[in-house]
N, C-alpha and C positions, 0 to 999 in steps of 0.2 A: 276400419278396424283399429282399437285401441293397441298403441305399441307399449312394451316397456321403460321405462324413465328411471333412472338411478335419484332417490332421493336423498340418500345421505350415504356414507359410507363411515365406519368404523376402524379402528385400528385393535381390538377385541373384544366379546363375546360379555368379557364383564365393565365392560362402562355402563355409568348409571342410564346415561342418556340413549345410551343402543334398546337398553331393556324397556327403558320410559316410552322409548318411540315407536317400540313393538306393540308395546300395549293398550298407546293410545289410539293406535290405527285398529286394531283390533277389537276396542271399543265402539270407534268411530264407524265401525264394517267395511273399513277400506283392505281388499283384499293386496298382501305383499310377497314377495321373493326375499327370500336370504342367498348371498351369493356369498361362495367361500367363509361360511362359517367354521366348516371344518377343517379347513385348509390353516385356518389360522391359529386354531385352536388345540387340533390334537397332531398335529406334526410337530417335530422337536424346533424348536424358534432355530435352531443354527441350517438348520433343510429347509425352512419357508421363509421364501424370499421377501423384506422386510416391507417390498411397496406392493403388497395383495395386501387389499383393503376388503373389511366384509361390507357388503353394501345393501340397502336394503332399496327393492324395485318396487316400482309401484305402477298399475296404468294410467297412461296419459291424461285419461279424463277425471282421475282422481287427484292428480297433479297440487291443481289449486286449494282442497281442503288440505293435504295433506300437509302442503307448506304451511300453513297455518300450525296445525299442528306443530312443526319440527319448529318452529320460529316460537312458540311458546315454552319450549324447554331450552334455549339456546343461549 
């Protein structure tokens, strides 16, 4: 059984390359996880503590397209 894999992580919501890399897996039909997007986002920055990264999951057997992927916007 496919486990989850952290494929990149973000520092917030609006970098270009968070959004680029959402869409291209999305494209691609690789299915992902957002972890702590809202965490990062809609709490006040002085309550969220500054090393909660948002990251985006992916399964393990997607792994290798997907690095393709992130390594082409990088």
């Amino acid at each position: 059984m496919d486990k989850l894999v952290t494929l990149a992580e973000f520092g917030n919501a609006i970098e270009v390359k968070y959004n680029l890399l959402k869409d291209m897996l999305d494209q691609a039909g690789i299915k992902y996880v957002v972890i702590n997007e809202n965490a990062r986002n809609v709490e006040p920055m002085l309550m969220t503590p500054s090393n909660i990264a948002i990251e985006i999951k992916i399964l393990e057997s997607d792994l290798e397209r997907a690095l393709k992927l992130l390594e082409s916007i990088l």
